[in-house]
KOLVEXLO-955606 format. One record per residue (C-alpha): x, y, z. Coordinates in steps of 0.25 Angstrom, whole numbers, padded with zeros to 4 digits, always signed. Layout:
REM residues N
XYZ ...
//
This chain:
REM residues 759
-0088-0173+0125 -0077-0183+0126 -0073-0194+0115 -0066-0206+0121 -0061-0218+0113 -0059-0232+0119 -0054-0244+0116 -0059-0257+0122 -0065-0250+0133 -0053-0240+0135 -0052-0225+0134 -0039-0223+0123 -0044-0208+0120 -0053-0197+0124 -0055-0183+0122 -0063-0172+0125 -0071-0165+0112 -0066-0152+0115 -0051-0158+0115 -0052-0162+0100 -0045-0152+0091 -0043-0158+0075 -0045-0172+0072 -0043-0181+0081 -0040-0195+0072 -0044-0209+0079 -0038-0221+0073 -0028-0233+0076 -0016-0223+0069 -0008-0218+0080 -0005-0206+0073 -0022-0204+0078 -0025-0195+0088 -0034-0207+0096 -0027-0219+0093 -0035-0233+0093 -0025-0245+0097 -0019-0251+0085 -0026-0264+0087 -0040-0260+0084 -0039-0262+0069 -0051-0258+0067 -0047-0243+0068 -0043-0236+0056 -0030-0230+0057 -0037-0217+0057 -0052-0221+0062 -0059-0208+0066 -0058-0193+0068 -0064-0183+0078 -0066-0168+0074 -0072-0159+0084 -0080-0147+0077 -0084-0138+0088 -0090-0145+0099 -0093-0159+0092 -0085-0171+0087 -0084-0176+0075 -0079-0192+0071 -0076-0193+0059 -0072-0208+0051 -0058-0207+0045 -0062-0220+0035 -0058-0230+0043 -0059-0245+0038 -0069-0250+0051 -0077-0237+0052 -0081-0231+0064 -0095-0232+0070 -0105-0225+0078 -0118-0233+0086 -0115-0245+0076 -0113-0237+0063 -0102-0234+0055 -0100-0217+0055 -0091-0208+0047 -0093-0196+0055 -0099-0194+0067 -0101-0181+0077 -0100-0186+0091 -0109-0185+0102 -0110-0190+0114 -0113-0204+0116 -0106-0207+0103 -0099-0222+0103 -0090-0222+0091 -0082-0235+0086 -0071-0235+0081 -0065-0250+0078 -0065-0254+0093 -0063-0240+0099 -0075-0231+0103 -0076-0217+0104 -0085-0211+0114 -0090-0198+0115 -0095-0196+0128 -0100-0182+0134 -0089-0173+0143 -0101-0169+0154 -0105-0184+0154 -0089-0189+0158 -0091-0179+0171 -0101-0190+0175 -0092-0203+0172 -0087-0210+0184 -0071-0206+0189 -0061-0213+0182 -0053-0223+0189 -0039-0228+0193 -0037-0246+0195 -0027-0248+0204 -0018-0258+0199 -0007-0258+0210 -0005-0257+0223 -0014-0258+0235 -0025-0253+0230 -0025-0263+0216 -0040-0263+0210 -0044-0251+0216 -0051-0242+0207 -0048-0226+0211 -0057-0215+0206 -0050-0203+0200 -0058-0193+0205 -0056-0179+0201 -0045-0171+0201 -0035-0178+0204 -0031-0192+0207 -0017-0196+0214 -0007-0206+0214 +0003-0208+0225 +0009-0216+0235 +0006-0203+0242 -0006-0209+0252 -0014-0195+0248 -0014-0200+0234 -0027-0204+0227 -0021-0218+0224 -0010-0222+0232 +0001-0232+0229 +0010-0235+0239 +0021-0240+0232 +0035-0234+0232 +0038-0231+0218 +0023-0222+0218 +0026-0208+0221 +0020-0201+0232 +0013-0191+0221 +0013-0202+0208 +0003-0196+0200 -0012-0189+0198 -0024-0192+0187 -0031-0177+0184 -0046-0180+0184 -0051-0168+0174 -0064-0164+0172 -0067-0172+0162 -0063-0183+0167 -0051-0186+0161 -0040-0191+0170 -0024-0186+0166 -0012-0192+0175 +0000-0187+0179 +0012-0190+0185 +0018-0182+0198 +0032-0182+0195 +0032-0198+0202 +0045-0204+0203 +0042-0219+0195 +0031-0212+0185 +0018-0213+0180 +0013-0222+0166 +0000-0223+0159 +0000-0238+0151 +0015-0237+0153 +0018-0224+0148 +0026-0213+0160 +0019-0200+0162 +0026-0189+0162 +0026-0180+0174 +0020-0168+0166 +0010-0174+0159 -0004-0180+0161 -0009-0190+0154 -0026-0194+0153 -0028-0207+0156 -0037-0215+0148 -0046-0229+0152 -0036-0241+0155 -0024-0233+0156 -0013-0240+0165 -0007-0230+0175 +0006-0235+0183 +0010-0225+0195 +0025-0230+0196 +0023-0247+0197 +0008-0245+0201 -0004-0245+0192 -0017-0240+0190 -0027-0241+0179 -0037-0229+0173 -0050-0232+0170 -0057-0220+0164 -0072-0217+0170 -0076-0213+0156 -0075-0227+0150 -0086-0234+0146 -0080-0247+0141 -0088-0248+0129 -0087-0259+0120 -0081-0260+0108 -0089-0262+0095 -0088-0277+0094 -0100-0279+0084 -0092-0270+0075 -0081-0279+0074 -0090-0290+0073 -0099-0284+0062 -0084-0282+0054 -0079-0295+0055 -0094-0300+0049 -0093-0292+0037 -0079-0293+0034 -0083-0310+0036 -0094-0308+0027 -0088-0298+0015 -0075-0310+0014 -0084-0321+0013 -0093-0314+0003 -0078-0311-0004 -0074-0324-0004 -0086-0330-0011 -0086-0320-0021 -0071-0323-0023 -0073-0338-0025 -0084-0336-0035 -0077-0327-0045 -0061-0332-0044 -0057-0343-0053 -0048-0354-0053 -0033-0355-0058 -0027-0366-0054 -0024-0373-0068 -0015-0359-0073 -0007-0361-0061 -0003-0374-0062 +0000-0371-0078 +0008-0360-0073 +0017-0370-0063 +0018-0377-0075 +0024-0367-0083 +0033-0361-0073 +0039-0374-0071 +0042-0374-0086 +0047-0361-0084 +0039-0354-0093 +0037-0343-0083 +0031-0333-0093 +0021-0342-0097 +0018-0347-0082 +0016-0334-0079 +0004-0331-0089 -0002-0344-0084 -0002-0339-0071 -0008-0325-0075 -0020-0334-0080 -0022-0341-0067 -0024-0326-0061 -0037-0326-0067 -0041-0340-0066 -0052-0347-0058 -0048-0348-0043 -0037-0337-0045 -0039-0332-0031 -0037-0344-0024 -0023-0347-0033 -0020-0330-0033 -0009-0333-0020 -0003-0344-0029 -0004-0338-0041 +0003-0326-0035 +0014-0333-0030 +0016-0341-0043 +0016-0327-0051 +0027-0325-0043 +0036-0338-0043 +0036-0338-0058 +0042-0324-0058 +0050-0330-0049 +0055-0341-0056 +0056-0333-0070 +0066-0325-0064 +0074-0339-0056 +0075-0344-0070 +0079-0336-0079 +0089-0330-0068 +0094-0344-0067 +0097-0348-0079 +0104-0335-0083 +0113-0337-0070 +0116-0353-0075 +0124-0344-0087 +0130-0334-0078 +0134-0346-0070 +0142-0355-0081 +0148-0340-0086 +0155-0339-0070 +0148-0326-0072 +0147-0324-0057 +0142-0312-0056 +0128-0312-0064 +0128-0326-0056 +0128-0320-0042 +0119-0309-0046 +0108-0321-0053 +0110-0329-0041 +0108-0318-0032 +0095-0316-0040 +0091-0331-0039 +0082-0335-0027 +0089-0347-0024 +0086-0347-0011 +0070-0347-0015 +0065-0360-0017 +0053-0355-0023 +0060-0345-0036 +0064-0360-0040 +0051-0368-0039 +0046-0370-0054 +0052-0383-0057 +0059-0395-0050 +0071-0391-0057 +0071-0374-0054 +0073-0382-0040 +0086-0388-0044 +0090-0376-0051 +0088-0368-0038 +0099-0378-0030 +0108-0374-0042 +0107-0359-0039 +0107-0360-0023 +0121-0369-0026 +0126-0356-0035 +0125-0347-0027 +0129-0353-0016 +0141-0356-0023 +0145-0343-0030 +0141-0336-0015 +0154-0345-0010 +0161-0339-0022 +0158-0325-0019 +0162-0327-0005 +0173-0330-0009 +0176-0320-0019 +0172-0310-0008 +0181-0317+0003 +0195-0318-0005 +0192-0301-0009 +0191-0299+0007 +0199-0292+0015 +0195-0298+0029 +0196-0313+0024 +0198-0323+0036 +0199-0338+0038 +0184-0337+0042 +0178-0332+0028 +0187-0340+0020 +0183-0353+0026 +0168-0350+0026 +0169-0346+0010 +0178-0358+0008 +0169-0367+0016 +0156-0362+0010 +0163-0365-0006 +0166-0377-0001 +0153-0382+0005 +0146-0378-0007 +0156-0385-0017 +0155-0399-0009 +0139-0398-0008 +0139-0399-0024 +0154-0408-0026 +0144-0418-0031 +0133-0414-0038 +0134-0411-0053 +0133-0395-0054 +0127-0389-0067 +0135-0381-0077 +0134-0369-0074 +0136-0370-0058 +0150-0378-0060 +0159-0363-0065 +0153-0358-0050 +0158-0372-0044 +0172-0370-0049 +0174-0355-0045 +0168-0360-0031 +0177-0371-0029 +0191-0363-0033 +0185-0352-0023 +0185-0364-0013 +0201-0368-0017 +0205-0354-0015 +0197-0352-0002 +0203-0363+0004 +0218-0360-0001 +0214-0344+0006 +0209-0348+0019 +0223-0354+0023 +0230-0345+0021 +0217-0336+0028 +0218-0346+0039 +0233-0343+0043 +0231-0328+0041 +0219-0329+0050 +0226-0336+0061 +0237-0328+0060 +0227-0315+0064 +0219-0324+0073 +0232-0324+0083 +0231-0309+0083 +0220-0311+0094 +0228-0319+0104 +0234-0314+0117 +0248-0312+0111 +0247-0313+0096 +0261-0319+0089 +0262-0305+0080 +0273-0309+0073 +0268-0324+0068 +0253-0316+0067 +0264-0304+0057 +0270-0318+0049 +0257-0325+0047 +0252-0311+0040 +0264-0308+0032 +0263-0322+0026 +0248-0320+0023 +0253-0305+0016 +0260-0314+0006 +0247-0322+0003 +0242-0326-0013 +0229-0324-0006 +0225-0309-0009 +0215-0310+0002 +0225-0313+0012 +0236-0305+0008 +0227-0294+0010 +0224-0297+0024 +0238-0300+0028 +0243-0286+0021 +0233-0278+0028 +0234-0284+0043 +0249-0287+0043 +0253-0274+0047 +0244-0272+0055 +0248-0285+0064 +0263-0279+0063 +0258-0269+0069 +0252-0275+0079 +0264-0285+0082 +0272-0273+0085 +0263-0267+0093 +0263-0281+0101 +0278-0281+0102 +0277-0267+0109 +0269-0274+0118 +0278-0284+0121 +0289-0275+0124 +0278-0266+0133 +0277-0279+0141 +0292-0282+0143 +0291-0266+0149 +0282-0267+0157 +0290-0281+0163 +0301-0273+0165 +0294-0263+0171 +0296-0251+0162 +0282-0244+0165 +0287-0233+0157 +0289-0240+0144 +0275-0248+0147 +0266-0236+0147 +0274-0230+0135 +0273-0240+0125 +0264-0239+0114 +0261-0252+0104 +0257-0242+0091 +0244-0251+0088 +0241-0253+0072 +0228-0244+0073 +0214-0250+0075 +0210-0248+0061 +0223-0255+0055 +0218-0267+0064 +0204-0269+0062 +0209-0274+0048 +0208-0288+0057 +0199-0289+0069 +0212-0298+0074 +0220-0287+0072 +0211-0278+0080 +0211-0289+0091 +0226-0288+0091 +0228-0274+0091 +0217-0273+0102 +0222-0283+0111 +0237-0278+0110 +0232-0262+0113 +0224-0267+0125 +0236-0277+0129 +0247-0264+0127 +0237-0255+0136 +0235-0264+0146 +0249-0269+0147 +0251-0253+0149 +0240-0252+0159 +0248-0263+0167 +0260-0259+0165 +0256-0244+0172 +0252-0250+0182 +0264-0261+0185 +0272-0247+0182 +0266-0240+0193 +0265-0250+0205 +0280-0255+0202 +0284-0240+0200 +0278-0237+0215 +0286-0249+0221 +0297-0248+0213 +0298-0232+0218 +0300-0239+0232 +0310-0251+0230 +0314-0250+0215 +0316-0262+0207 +0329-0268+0214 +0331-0274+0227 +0328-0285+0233 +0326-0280+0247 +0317-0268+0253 +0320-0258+0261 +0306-0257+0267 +0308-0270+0274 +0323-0269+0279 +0319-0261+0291 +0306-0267+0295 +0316-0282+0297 +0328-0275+0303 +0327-0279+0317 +0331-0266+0323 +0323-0257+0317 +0310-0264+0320 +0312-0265+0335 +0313-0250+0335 +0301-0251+0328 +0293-0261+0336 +0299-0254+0348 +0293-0240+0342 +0307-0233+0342 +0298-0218+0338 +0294-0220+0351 +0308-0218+0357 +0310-0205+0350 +0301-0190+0352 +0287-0189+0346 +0290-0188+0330 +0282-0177+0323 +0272-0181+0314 +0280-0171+0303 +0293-0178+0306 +0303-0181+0295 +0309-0194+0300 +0306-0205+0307 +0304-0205+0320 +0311-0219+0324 +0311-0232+0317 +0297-0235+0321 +0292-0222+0313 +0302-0226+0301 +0294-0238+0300 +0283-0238+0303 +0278-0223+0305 +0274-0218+0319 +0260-0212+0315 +0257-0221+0303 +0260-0234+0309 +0250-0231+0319 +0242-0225+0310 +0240-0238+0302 +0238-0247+0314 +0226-0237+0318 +0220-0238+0305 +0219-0253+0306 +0212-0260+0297 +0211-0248+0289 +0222-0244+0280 +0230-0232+0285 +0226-0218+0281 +0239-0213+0271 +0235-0198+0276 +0240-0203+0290 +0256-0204+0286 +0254-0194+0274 +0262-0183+0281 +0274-0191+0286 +0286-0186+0282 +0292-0200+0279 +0284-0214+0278 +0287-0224+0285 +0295-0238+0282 +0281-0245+0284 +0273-0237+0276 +0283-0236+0264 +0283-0252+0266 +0269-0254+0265 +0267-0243+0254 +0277-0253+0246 +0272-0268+0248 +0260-0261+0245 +0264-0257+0231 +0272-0270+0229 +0256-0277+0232 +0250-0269+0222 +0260-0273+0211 +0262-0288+0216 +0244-0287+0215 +0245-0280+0200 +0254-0289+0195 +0250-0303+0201 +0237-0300+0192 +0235-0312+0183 +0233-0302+0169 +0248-0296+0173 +0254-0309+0176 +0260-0310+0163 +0269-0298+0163 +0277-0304+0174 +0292-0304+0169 +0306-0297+0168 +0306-0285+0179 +0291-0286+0182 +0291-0300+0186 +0306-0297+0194 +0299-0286+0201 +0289-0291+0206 +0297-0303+0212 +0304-0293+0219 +0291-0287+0226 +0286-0301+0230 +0299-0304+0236 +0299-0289+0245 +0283-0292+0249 +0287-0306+0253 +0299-0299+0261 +0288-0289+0267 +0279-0303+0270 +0292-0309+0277 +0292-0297+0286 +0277-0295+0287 +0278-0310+0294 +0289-0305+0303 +0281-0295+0308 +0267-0304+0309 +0275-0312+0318 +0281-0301+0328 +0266-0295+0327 +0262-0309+0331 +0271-0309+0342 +0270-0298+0349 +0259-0289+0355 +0258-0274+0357 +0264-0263+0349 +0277-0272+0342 +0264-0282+0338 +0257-0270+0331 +0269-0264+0325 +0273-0279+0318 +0259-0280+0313 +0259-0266+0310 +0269-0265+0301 +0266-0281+0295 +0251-0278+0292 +0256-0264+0285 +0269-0271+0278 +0258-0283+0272 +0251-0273+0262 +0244-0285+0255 +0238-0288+0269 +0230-0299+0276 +0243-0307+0275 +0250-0308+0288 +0241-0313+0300 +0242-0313+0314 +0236-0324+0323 +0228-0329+0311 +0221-0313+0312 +0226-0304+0299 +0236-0294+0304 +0230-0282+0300 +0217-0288+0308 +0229-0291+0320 +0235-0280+0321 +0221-0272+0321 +0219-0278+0335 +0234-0277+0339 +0233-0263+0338 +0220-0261+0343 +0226-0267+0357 +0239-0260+0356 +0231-0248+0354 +0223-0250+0369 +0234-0253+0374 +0240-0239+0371 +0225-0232+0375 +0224-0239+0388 +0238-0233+0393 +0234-0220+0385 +0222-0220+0396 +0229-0222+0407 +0239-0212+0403 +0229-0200+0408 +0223-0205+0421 +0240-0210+0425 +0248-0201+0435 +0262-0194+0427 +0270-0206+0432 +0261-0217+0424 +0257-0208+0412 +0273-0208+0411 +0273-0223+0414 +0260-0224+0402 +0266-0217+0392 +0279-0225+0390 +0269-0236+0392 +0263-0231+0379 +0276-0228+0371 +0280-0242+0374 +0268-0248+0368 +0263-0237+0359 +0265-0236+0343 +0271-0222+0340 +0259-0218+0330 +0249-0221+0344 +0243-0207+0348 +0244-0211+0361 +0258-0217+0358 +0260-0203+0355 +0254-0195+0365 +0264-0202+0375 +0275-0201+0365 +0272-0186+0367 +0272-0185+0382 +0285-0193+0382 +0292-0183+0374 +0287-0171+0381 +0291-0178+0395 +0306-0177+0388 +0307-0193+0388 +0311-0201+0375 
//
């Protein structure tokens, strides 16, 4: 036999008689083994209980308040049977037989997504598939379904369980993943999502039976007719006391409370008693209430004319002042209430400031509010005549306010002092001078803080003059001393007396590292240049032999060319052609236009070219010139720094003058003297982009310069191997009078040359 539960019309739990081992407890607890949603409140915590005893099962009532009931009437116990129909607040529990299930129709699966939205699909027994596999029992073609998503085992009973197949976005039942290992049964309703595409289960055993309205009905009925009967019952037998109460009002306001409070005790057994019991209630307690105000009251009147001021804070701490209804039993208890919410209001002002001036931390801020706040509340009563016993609090409130007023100036120049310590460069020795006077303060406050933070800030000042003198090193270039000095800091703990302090200290540490930082790396780009032309001289030896006139026409004229074919292993320089510009490198550079040349290609040179050494250095000098025209280093510019670096803008605009020259002859000329002036101009420019050419870029120039020099060199290269010996003789000196000495063909000919015994 099977015992299902439903709730409005779906199956929450069901179970086979044979799996029932114990009790098993039904109930809206969720600590029960079939929990009924919370919102039936018409289920007991812990409703009903089954019990199998051998083949049978028994329901037992576990004294819930609504009962539980079977064909209409309300049972304790009940051995179930097949048919049975048991209510339990708005749930049912069927017991329905296991041979009869076999004949229920196939449970079924509502699309709710894809193409196939509506359809109803039968779960026909063993399996049922879910795929975007076209095989699959139900298929969705969607891209996030795995081919093999999941399967619903139809058992023999029935009883659908799902699973997921190890799919790659997962499976949820109302929500909740599967995981890969387990199954799960599927019960009426449930919500099924295969990745973003749903389904719906709907169970073939359910019968979606109705829940027991008329029970509900039949419940509110009686529970309408036992109140009414209540009520009429109640009004006939109370009687009234409205009389004691307003004797009692009386009385209270007299305050006579111990007598008011017998007359109430009267009107709790009066006529009408019930109708009054809310207001009697809450007058039981107001004159408890105001029996305590008063007598509080007056006793703290006498504390107050004795300045005694600590049973007066305690009293007034007791008071409710700020309830209007402790002060309600006469007109005058009100007036009397304004006197205590101006009491303490006032001796709070005089404890603030008791507890400011005994502060260690005390700042302008504080001071100001604690005087303002005396003030305010000694104006707002300047003219109203104060009883008595409120004037010694008026006087001790308005000495306070004098002395307050006399601390926060001197508060105020010891706060401005520290206030500086936050600036971009804080005036230490003003900061040092302001807190030395404040050491000598009347004030024990004040001298306290100025004794604590002063050696702190000399600390600090020192610290900062060590940074000064770190910045005069570095503008003299001394990288050495930069990355050695060291500011020896007042520790963090000794600073965080202040936050100001702390700000200081913190700003001058990340200034100090980062004026180390800086002064690495201005170290290390000068160091490199000055490792090339050192810090004196006004002219450079890398430009004097690319503008003496001789030298460069032996080396537009390619004077390597006149001599043998160097070895790539040679020592020196093969003609000032090579000592300049580098046979195979040059050529190597222009080859590589527009990219950058290789470094591998010149590393195994024995010497490096004037060029190269050039271009190595005007690169540096960019570098440096870029790091230091950044606007966050503008500001160390002076003394050697600043004389250097006039000195390196004068040598690039030196190089620049040359640069021009050679953009010009470049300009003017045509064939291999073109390419070497635009060659050695492009290289020389290491910001490039600068020079131009007929309006084109040189580097975009000299590209198509080379390119047709280059043909030129291949098209007599070809004709070299069809010509006779007589004009392959005549080619090759052709070659070598317009070639580049680097040019492979350049060199091939150079070879021949030098075999035939000619130079």
């Amino acid at each position: 036999m099977l015992i299902r539960l439903e709730y409005k019309d779906r199956v929450i739990h069901q179970i086979s008689t044979q799996e029932i081992t114990g009790e098993l407890v039904v109930g809206r607890s969720a600590r029960c083994d079939w929990p009924i949603p919370k919102e039936d409140n018409l289920v007991s915590s812990r409703h009903v209980s089954l019990t199998r005893k051998g083949k049978a099962v028994h329901l037992k009532d576990l004294g819930s308040t609504n009962g539980t009931f079977s064909h209409g009437k309300r049972i304790q116990a009940k051995k179930l049977v097949d048919g049975d129909k048991i209510g339990i607040g708005n749930a049912i529990l069927y017991a329905v037989s296991e041979r009869g299930s076999e004949k229920r129709q196939c449970s079924e699966l509502l699309v709710l997504s894809g193409k196939e939205h509506g359809k109803k699909k039968k779960l026909v027994p063993p399996k049922f598939t879910i795929g975007s596999d076209p095989a699959s029992s139900l298929v969705f073609l969607d891209m996030l379904v795995s081919r093999n998503h999941a399967e619903i085992v139809i058992h023999e009973d029935y009883r659908c369980w799902i699973r997921d197949l190890n799919s790659k976005n997962g499976t949820t039942v109302n929500g909740v993943a599967l995981r890969s290992d387990k199954e799960r049964l599927l019960k009426d309703g449930d919500k099924i999502s295969f990745s973003q595409m749903e389904a719906e289960f709907h169970d073939g055993a359910v019968s979606r039976a109705s829940s027991y309205t008329w029970l509900r009905l039949l419940i509110i009925v009686l529970t309408l007719v036992v109140s009414v009967g209540a009520y009429q019952l109640y009004k006939r037998l109370l009687p009234s006391a409205d009389v004691y109460v307003r004797e009692t009002r009386k009385l209270a306001a007299k305050e006579q409370f111990a007598a008011a409070g017998e007359m109430l005790a009267r009107a709790e057994t009066a006529h009408h008693a019930t109708s009054r019991q809310v207001e009697i209630l809450q007058l039981r307690r107001l004159i408890a209430l105001w029996e305590i105000t008063a007598e509080k009251w007056n006793e703290t009147k006498t504390f107050l004319r004795e300045s005694d001021w600590t049973k007066v804070a305690r009293n007034l701490g007791l008071l409710q002042g700020e309830k209007p209804e402790a002060w309600e039993w006469n007109k005058r208890s009100g007036d009397e209430r304004e006197k205590v919410l101006y009491a303490k209001s006032m001796l709070d002002a005089w404890l603030r400031y008791k507890a400011a001036i005994a502060r260690d931390d005390i700042d302008s801020a504080l001071i100001k509010s604690v005087a303002d706040d005396a003030g305010a509340l000694i104006q707002s009563q300047a003219q109203a005549k104060l009883p008595d016993y409120l004037l010694p609090l008026r006087e001790e409130l308005e000495q306070a306010q004098v002395k307050l007023q006399a601390l926060l100036a001197e508060c105020d120049a010891l706060e401005s002092a520290l206030n500086r310590l936050t600036g971009q460069k804080p005036p230490y020795q003003e900061i040092v001078a302001a807190l030395e006077q404040a050491c000598a303060s009347e004030e024990r406050v004040i001298q306290n803080k100025a004794k604590k933070l002063t050696p702190v800030v000399k600390g600090l000042a020192r610290s900062s003059a060590v940074y000064e003198q770190t910045i005069q090193e570095l503008q003299a270039l001394d990288g050495k001393k930069v990355l050695e000095s060291n500011l020896e800091l007042p520790s963090s703990d000794a600073c965080a007396l202040d936050p100001r302090v702390s700000t200081a200290r913190q700003n001058l540490e990340k200034s100090h590292i980062d004026l180390r930082v800086t002064g690495g790396q201005i170290t290390v780009l000068f160091k490199a240049i000055e490792n090339i032309i050192g810090r004196e001289g006004s002219t450079l030896p890398h430009l004097a032999d690319f503008k003496a006139v001789e030298v460069m026409q032996r080396v537009f004229a390619c004077d390597s060319l006149a001599a043998a074919l160097p070895r790539r292993s040679r020592k020196t320089p093969s003609g000032d052609y090579d000592r300049l510009l580098g046979a195979e490198e040059f050529y190597a550079y222009l080859s590589a236009l527009p990219e950058p040349l290789d470094p591998v290609l010149s590393a195994d040179l024995a010497f490096v070219p004037l060029l190269t050494q050039a271009s190595d250095l005007w690169k540096k000098i960019d570098v440096f010139l870029a790091f230091m025209d950044q606007p966050a280093n503008a500001w160390l510019i002076a003394g050697d720094l600043k004389t250097q670096l006039e000195r390196l803008k004068t040598f690039l605009d030196l190089r620049d003058g040359l640069v021009q020259v050679l953009v010009a002859k470049a300009a003017g000329s045509s064939g291999r003297d073109a390419v070497i002036a635009a060659g050695i101009a492009c290289r020389m420019q290491s910001r490039g982009g600068a020079a131009v050419i007929g309006g084109v870029p040189i580097k975009q120039w000299l590209v198509e310069a080379f390119k047709n020099y280059r043909g030129e060199v291949l098209k007599f290269n070809d004709e070299f191997s069809m010509a006779s010996l007589e004009e392959q003789v005549a080619i090759r000196d052709k070659v070598l009078a317009i070639g580049l000495p680097g040019d492979p063909v350049v060199r091939r000919m150079w070879a021949m040359r030098d075999a035939a015994g000619q130079n």
